[in-house]
MARROVEX-898662 format. One line per 10 residues: number of its first residue (from 0); their letters; for each residue x, y, z of N, C-alpha, C. Coordinates in Angstrom, 2 decimals, always signed. Layout:
NUM = a = X,Y,Z,X,Y,Z,X,Y,Z; ...
This chain:
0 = xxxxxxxxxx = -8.98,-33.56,+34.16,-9.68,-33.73,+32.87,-9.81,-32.39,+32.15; -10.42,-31.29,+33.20,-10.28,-30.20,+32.41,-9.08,-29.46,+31.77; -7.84,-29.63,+32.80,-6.49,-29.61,+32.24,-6.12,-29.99,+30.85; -6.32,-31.43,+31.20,-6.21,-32.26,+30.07,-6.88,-31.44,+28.55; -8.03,-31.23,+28.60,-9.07,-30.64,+27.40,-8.52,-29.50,+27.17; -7.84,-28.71,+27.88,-6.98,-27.41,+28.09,-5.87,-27.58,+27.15; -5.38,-28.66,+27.62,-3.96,-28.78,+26.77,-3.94,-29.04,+25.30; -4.97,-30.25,+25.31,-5.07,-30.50,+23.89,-5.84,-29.21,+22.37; -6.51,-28.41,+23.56,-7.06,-27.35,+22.63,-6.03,-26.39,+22.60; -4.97,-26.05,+23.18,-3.80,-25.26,+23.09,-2.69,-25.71,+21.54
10 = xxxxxxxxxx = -3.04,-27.29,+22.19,-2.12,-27.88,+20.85,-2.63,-28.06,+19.52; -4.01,-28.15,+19.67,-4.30,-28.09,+18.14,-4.77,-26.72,+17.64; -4.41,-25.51,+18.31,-4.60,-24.13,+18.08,-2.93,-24.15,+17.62; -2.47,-24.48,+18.25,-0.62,-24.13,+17.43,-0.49,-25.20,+16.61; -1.17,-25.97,+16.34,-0.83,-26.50,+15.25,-1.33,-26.02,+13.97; -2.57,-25.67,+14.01,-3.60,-24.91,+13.14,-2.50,-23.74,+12.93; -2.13,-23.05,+13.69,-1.59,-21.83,+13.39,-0.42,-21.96,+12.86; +0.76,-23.14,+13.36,+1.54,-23.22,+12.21,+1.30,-23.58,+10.74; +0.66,-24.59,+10.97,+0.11,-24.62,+9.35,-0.50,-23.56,+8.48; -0.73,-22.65,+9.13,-1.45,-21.41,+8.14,-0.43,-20.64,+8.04
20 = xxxxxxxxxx = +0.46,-20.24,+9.27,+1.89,-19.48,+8.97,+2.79,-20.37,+7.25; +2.59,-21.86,+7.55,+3.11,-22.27,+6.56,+2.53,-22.17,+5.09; +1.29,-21.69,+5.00,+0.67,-22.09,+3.57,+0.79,-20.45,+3.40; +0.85,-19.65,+4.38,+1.09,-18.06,+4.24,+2.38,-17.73,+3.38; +3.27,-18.23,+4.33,+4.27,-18.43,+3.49,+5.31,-19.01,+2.35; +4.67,-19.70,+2.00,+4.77,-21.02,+1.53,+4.85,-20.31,-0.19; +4.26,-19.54,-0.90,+4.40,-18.90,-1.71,+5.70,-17.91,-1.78; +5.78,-17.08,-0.97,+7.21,-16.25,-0.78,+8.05,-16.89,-1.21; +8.13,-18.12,+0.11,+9.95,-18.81,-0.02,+9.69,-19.60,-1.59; +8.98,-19.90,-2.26,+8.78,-20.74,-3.50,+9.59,-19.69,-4.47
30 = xxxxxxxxxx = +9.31,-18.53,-4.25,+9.24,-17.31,-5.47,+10.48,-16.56,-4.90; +10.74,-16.85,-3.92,+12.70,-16.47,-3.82,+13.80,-17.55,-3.64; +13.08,-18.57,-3.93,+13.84,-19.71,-4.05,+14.16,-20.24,-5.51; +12.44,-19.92,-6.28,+12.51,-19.88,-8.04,+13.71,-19.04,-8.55; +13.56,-17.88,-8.15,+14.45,-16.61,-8.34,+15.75,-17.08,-8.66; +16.27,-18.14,-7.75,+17.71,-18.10,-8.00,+18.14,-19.65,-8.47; +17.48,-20.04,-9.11,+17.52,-21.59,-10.07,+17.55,-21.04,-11.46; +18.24,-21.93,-12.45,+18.27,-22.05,-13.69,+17.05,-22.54,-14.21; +16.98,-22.61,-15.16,+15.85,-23.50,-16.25,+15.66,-24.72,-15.66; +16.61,-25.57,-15.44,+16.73,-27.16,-15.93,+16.29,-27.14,-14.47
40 = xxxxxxxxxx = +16.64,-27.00,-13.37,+16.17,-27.38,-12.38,+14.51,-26.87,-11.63; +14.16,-25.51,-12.82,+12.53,-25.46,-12.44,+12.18,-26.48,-12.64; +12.17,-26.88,-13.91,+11.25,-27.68,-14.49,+11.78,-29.48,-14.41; +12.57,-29.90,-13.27,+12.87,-30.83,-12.53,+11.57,-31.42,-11.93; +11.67,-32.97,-12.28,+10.74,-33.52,-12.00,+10.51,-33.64,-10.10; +11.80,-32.97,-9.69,+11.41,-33.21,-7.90,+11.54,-32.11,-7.66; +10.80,-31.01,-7.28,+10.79,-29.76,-6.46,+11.95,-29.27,-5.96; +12.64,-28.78,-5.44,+13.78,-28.80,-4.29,+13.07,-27.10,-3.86; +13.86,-26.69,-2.32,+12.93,-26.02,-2.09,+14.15,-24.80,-1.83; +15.47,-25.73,-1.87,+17.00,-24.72,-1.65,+17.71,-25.18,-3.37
50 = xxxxxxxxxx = +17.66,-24.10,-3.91,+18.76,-24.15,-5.45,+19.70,-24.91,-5.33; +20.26,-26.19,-5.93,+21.11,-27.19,-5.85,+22.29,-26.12,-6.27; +22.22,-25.59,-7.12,+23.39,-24.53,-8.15,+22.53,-22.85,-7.93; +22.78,-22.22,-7.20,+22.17,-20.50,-6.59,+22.74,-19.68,-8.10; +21.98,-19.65,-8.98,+22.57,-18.86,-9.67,+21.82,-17.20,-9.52; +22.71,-16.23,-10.04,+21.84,-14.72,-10.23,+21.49,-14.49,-11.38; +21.76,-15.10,-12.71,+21.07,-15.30,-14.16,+19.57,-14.42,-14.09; +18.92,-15.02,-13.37,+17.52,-14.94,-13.66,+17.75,-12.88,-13.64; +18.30,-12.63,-12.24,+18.23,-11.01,-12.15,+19.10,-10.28,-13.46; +20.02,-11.04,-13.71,+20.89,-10.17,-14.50,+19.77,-10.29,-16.12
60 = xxxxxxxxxx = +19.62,-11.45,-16.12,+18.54,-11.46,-17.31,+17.30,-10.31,-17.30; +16.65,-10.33,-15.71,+15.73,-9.23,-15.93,+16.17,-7.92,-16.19; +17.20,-7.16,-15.96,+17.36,-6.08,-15.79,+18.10,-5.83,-17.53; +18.30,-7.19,-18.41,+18.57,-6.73,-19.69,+17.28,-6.99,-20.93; +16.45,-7.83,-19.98,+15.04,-8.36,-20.77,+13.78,-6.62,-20.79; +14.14,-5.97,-19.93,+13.14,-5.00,-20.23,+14.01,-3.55,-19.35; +13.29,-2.85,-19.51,+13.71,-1.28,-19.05,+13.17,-1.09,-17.55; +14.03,-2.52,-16.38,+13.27,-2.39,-15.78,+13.64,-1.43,-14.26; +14.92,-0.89,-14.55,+15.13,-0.09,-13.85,+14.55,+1.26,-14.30; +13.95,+1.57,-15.41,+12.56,+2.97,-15.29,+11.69,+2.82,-14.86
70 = xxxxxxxxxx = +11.20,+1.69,-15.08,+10.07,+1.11,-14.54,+9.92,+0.72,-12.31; +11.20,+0.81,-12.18,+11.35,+0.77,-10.21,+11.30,+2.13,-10.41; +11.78,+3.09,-10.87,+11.80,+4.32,-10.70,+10.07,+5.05,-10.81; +9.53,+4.54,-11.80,+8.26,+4.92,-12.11,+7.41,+4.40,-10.90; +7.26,+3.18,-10.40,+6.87,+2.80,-9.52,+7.33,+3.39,-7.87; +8.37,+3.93,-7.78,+9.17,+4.06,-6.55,+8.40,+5.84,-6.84; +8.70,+6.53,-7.41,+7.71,+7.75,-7.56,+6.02,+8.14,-7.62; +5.34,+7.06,-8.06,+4.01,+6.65,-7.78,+3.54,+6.38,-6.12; +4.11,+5.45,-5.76,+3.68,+5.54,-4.44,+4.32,+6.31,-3.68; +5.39,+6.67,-3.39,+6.00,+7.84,-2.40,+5.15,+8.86,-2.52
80 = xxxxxxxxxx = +4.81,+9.00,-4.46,+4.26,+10.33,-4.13,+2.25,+10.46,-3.80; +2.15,+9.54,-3.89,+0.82,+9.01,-3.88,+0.69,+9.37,-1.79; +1.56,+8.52,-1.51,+1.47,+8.25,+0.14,+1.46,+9.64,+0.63; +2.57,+10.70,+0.36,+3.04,+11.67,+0.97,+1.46,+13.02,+0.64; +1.35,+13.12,-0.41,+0.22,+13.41,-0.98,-1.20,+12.89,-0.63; -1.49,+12.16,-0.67,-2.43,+11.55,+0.16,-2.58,+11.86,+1.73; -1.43,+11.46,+2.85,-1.16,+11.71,+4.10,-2.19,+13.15,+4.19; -1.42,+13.91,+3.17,-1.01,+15.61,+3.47,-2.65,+15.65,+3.06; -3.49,+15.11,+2.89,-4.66,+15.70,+1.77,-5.66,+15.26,+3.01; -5.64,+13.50,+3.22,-6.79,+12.57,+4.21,-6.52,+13.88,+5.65
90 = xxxxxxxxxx = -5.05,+14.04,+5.82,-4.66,+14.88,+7.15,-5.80,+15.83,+7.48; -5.42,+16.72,+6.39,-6.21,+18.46,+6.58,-7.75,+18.15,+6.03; -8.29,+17.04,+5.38,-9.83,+16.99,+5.59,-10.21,+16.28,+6.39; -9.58,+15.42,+7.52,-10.20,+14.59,+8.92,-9.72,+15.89,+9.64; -8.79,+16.82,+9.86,-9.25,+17.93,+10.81,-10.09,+18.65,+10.77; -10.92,+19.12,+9.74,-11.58,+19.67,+9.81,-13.32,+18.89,+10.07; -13.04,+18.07,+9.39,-13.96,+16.93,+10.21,-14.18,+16.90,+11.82; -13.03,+16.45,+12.53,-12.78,+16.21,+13.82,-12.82,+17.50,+14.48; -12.49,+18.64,+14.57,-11.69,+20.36,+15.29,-12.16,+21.44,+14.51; -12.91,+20.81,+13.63,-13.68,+22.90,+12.99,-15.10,+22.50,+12.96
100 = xxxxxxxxxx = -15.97,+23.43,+13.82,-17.12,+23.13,+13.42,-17.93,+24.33,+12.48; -18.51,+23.78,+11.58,-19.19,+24.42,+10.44,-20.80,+23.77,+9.88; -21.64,+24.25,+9.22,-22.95,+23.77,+8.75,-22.74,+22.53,+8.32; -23.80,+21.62,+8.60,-23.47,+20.45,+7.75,-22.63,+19.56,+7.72; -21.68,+19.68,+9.04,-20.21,+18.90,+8.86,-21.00,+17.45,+8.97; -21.52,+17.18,+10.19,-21.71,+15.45,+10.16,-22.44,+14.72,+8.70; -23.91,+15.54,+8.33,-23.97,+15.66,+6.88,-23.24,+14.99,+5.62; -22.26,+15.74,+5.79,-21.03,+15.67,+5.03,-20.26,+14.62,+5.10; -19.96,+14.29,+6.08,-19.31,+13.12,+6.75,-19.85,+11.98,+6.00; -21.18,+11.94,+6.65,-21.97,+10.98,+6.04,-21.79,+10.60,+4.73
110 = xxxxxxxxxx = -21.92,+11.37,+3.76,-22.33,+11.22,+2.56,-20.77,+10.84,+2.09; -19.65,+11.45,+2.77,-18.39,+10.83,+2.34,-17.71,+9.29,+2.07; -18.47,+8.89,+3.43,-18.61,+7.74,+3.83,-19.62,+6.95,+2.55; -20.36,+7.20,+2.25,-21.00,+6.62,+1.33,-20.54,+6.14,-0.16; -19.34,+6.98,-0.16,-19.09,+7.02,-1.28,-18.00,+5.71,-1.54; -18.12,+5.24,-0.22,-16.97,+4.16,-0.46,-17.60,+2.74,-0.81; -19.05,+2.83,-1.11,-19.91,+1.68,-1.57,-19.67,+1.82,-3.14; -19.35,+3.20,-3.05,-19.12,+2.74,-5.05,-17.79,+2.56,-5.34; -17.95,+1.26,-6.31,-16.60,+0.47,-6.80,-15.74,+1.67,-7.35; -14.33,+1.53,-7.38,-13.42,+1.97,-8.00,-13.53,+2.35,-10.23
120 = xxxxxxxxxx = -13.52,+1.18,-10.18,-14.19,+0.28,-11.14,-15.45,+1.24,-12.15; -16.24,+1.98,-11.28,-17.30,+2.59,-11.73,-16.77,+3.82,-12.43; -15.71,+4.53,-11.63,-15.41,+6.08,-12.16,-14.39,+6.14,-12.74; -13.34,+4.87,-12.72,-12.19,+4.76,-13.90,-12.04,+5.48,-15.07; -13.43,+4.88,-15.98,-13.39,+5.70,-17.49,-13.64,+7.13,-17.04; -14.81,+7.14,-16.55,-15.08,+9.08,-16.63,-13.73,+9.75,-15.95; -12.43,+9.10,-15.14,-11.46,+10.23,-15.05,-10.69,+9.45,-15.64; -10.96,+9.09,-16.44,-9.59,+8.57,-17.36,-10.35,+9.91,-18.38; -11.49,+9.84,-19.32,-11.40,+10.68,-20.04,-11.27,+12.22,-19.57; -11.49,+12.72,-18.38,-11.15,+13.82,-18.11,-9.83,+13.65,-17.99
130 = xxxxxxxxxx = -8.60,+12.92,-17.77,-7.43,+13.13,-17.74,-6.85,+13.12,-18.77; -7.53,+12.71,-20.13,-7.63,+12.34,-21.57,-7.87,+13.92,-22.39; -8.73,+14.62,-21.59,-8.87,+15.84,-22.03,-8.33,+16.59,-21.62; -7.96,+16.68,-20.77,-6.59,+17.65,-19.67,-5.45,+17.26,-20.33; -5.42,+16.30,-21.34,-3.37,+16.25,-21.61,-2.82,+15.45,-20.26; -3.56,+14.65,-19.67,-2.74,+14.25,-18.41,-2.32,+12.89,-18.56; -2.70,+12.49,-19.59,-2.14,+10.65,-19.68,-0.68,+10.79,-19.52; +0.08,+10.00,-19.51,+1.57,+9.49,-19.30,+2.23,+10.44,-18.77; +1.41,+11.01,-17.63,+2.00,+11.80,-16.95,+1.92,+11.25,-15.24; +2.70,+11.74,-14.49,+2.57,+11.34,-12.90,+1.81,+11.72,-12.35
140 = xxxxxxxxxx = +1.23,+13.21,-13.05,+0.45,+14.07,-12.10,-1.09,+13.31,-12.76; -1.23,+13.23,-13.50,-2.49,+11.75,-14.16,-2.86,+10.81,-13.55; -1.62,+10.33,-13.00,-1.28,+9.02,-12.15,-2.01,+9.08,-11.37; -1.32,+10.14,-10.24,-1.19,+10.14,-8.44,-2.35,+11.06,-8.15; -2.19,+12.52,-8.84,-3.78,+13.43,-8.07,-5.21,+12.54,-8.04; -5.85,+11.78,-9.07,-7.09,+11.12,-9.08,-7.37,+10.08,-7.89; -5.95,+9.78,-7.41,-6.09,+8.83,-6.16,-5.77,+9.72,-4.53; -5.99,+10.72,-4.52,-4.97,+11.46,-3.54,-5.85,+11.33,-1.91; -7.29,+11.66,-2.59,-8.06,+11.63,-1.58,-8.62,+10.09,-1.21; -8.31,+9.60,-0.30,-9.14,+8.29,+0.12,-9.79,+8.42,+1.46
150 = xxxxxxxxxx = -11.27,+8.11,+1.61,-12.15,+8.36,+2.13,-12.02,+7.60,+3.59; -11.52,+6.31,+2.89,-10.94,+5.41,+4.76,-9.92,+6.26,+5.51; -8.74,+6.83,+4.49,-7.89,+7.50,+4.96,-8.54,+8.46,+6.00; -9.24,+9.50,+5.32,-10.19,+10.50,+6.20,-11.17,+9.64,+7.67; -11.29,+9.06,+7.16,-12.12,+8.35,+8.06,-11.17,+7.56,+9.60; -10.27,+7.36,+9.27,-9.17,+6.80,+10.26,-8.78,+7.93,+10.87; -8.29,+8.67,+10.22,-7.19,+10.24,+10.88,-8.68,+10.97,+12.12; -9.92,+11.36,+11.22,-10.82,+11.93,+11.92,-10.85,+10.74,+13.45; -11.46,+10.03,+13.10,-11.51,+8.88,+14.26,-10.39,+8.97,+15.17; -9.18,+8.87,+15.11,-8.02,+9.49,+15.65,-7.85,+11.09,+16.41
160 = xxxxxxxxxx = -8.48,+11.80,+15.91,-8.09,+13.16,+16.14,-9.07,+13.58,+17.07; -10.47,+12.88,+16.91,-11.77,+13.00,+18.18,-11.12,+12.92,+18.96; -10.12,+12.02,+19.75,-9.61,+11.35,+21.29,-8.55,+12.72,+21.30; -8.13,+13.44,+20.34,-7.16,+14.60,+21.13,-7.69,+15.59,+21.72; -7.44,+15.47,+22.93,-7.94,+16.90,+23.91,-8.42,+18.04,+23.07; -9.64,+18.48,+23.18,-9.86,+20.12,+22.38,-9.07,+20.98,+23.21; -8.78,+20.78,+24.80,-8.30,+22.00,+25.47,-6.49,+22.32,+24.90; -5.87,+21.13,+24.28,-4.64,+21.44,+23.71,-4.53,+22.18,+22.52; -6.03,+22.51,+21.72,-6.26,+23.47,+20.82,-6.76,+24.72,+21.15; -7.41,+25.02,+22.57,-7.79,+26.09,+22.55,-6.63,+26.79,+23.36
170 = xxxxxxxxxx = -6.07,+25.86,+23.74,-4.32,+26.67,+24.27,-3.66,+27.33,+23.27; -3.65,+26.69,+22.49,-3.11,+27.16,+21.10,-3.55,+27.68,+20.44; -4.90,+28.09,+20.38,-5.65,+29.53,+20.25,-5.37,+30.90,+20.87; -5.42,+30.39,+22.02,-5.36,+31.31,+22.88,-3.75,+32.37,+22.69; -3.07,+31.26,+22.54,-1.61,+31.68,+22.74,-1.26,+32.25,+20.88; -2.66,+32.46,+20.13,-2.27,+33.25,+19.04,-1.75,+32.42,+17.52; -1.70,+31.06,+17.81,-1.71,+29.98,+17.12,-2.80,+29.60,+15.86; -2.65,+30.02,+14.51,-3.37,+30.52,+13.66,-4.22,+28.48,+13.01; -4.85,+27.96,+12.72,-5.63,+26.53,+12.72,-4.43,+25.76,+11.75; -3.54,+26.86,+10.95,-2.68,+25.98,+10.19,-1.33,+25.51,+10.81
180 = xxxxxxxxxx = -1.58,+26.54,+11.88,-0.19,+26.45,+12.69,-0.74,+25.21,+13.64; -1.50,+25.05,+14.29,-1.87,+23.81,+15.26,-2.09,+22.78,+14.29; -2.64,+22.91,+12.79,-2.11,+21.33,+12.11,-1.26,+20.87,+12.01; +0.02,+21.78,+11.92,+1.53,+21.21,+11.48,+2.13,+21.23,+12.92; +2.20,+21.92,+13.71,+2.85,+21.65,+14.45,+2.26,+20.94,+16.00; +0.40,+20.61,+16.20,+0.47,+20.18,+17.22,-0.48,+18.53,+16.41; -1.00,+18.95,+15.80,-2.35,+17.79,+15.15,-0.99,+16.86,+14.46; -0.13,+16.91,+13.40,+0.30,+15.86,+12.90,+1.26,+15.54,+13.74; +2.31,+16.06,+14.60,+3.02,+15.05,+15.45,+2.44,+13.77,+16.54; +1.03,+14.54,+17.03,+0.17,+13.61,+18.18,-0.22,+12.45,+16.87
190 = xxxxxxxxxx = -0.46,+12.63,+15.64,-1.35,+11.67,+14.67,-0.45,+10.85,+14.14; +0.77,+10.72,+14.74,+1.95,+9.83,+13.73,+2.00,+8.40,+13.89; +1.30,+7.91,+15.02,+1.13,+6.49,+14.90,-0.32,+6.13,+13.75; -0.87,+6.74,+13.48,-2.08,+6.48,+12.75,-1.98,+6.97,+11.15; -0.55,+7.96,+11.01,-0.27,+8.34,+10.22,+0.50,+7.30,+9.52; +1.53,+6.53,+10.12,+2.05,+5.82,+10.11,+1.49,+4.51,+9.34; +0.55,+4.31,+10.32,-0.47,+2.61,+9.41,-0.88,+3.31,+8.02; -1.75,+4.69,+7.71,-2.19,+5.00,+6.64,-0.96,+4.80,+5.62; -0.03,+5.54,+5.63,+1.85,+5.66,+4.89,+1.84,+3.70,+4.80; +1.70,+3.26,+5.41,+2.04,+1.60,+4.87,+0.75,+1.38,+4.02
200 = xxxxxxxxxx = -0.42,+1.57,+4.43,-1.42,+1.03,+3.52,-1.37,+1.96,+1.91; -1.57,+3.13,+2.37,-1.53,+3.83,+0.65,-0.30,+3.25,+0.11; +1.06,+3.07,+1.12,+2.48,+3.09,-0.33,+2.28,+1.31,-0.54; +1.59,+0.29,+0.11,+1.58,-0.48,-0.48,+0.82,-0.95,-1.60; -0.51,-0.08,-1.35,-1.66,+0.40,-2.56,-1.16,+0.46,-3.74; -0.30,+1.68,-3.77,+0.19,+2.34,-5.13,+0.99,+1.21,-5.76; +2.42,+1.22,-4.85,+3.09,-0.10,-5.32,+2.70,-1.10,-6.18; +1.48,-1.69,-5.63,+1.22,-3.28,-6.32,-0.15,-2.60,-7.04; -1.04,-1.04,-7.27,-1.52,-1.13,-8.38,-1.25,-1.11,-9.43; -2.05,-1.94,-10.26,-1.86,-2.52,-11.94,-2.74,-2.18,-12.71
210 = xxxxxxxxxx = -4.13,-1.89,-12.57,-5.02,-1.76,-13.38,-5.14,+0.13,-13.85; -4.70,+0.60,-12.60,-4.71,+2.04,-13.24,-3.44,+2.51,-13.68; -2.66,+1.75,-13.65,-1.56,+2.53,-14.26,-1.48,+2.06,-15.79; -2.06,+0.27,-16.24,-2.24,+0.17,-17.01,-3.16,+1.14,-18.27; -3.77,+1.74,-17.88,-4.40,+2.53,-18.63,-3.79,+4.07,-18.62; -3.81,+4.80,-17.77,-2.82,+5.86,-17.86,-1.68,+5.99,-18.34; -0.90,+5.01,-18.40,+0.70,+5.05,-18.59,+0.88,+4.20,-20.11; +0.71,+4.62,-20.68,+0.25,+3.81,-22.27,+1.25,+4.00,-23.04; +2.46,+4.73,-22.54,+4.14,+4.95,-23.16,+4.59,+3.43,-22.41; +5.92,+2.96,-22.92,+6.73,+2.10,-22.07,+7.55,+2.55,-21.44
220 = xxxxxxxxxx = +7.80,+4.01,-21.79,+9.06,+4.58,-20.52,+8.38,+5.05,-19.44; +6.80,+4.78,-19.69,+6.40,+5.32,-18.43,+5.51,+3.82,-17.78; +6.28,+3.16,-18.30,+5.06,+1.88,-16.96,+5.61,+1.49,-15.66; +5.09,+1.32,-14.86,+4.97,+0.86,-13.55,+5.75,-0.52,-13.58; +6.36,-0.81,-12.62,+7.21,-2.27,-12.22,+5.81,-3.19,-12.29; +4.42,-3.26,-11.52,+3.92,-4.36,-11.69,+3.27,-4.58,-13.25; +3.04,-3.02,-14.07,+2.80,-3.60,-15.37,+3.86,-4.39,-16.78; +5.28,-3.77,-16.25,+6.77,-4.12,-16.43,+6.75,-5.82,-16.52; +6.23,-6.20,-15.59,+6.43,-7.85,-15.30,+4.72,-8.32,-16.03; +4.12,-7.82,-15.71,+3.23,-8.86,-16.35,+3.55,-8.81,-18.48
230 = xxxxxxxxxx = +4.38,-7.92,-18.66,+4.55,-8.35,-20.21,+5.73,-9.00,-20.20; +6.35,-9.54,-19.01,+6.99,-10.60,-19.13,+6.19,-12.29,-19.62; +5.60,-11.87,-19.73,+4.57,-13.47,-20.02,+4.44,-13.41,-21.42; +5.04,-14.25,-21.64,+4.55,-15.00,-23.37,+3.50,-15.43,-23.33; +3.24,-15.69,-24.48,+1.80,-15.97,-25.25,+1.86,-17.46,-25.16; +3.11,-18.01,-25.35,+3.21,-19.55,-25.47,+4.11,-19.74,-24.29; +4.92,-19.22,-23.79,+5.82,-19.98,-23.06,+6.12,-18.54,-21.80; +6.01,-18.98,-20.70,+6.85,-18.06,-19.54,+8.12,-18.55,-18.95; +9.21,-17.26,-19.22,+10.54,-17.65,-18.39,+9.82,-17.14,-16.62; +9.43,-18.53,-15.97,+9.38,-18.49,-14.46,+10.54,-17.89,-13.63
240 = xxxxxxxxxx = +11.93,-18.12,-13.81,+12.95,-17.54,-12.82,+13.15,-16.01,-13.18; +13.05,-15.65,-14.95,+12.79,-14.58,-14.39,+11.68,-13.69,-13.89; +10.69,-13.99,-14.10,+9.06,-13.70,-13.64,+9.61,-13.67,-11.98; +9.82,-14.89,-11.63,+10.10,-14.89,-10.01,+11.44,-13.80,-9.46; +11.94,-13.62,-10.51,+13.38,-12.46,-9.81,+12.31,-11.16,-9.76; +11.59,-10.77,-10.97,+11.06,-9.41,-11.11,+10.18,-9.48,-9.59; +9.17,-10.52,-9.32,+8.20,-10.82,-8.53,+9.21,-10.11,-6.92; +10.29,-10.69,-6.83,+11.39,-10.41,-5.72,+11.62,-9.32,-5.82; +11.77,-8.35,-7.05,+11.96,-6.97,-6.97,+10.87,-6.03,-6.59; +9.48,-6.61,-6.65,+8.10,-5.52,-6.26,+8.30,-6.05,-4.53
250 = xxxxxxxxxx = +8.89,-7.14,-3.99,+8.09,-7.33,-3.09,+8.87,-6.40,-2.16; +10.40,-6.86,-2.12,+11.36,-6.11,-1.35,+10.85,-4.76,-0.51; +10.90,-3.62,-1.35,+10.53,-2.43,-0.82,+9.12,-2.77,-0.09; +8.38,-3.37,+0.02,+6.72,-3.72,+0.39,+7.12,-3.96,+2.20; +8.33,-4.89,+1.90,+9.15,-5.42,+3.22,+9.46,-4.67,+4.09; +10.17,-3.71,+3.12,+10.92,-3.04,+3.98,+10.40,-1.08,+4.60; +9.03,-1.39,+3.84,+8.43,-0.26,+4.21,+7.52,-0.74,+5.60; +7.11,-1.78,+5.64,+6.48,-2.50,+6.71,+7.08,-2.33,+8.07; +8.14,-2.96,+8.06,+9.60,-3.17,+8.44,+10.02,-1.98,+9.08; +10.08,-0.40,+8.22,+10.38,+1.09,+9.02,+9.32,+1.22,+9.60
260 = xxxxxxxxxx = +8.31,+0.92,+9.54,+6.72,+1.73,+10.51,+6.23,+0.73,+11.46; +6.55,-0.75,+11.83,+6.04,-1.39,+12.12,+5.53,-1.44,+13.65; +6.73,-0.72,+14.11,+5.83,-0.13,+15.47,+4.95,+0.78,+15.59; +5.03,+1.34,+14.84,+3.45,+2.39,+14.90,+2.23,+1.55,+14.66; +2.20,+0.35,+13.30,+1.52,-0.22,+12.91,+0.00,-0.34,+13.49; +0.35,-1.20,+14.90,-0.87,-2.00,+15.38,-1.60,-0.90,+16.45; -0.33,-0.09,+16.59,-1.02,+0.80,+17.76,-2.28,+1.94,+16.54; -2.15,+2.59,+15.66,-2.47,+3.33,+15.12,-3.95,+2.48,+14.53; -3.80,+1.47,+14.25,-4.85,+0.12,+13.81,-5.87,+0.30,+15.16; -5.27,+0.09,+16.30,-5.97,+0.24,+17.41,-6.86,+1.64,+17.33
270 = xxxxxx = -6.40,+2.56,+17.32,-6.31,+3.76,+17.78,-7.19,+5.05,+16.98; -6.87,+3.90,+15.64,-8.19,+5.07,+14.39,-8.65,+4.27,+14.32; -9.20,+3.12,+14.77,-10.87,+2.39,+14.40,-12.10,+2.54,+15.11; -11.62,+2.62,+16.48,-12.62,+2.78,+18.15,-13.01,+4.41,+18.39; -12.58,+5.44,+18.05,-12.55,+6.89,+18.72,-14.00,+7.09,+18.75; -14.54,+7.66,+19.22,-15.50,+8.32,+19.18,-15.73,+9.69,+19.53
């Protein structure tokens, strides 16, 4: 009997779980399946879920409907440089967090941490107009410096860097090893699985943000791929296949950045949340 109760709660746990794999995905395959249909068969009174006729229309249409190869470029430079910049920034203020001690560090900590209760949302305008007064609008460096520092970022790497032996730093003291020389060459190679999850979360950040680039980037040779597609929408009418080709062009790279780090992923998830 208990077997029995065993089995059946096994089976309706995989069933539950396929069905959520399916409604998970269930959007994707819709929006790369839209992608490669004509008109007449979106708007077909029976769904189909494989293109009767696979056409590439919809892509060749996007790439003559807007400027949207500046716009992958604008976007493909935003987050690379956002991630790499960021890495390099969360890096060298969780070491000093974690491996230098000074007045006030936990203090500090603290109050860093705090700062992640205030919305995004709140300090938008005040560095939009300081970037307004700096000459920095429709620029990259406008873009990417105002986001460079993220506080989880710091907060993960430090958490991470507690669990590394201090005695592998005071070796490297000892042996004449100056604090910048043990960041680069002993602190970020041990931190690359945790470095790793941060590099997927910021470059997918940047990628799919819309609201700040909308306001910074107020040229059209300088907008972002996700602001690129949303002025694909008419006022009265949306072309869906191509909406769904552009939609296929943000997601791709998202994939395939996942995809290069993914073994670091869960370990680094593990690994900067627990440290103490």
């Amino acid at each position: 009997m208990v077997a029995t109760t065993a089995n059946w709660q096994k089976t309706g746990f995989f069933v539950f779980l396929c069905i959520s794999v399916f409604c998970t995905l269930f959007p994707f395959i819709w929006m790369v399946s839209t992608s490669f249909k004509g008109p007449a068969e979106i708007f077909t009174q029976t769904p189909t879920f494989i293109p009767a006729e696979p056409t590439l229309d919809n892509f060749r249409n996007l790439l003559k409907a807007a400027s949207l190869g500046r716009s992958f470029m604008n976007s493909l430079i935003f987050a690379c440089g956002m991630t790499v910049l960021s890495l390099m920034c969360n890096a060298m203020a969780a070491y000093g967090f974690a491996k230098l001690s000074f007045p006030g560090r936990e203090k500090l900590f603290a109050l860093l941490l705090l700062t992640m209760m205030v919305p995004g949302q709140v300090t938008m305008m005040p560095v939009f107009l300081i970037l307004k007064s700096l000459g920095l609008l429709n620029t990259f460096t406008g873009l990417i410096v105002p986001g460079i520092a993220s506080v989880f970022g710091i907060f993960m790497l430090r958490q991470f860097m507690r669990d590394i032996p201090e005695e592998i730093l005071e070796a490297a003291r000892i042996d004449g090893c100056s604090e910048f020389r043990i960041f680069f060459s002993i602190m970020l190679p041990l931190c690359r699985p945790i470095l790793a999850t941060l590099a997927i979360f910021s470059f997918i950040g940047a990628w799919n943000e819309f609201f700040w680039p909308l306001i910074i980037m107020l040229r059209e040779d300088m907008q972002t791929l996700p602001v690129a597609l949303a002025n694909l929408n008419g006022q009265f009418n949306t072309d869906w296949g191509l909406l769904m080709a552009g939609s296929v062009l943000v997601v791709v790279p998202v994939i395939l950045v996942f995809l290069l780090a993914q073994k670091h992923y869960i370990k680094g998830i593990a690994a900067g949340g627990v440290k103490e």
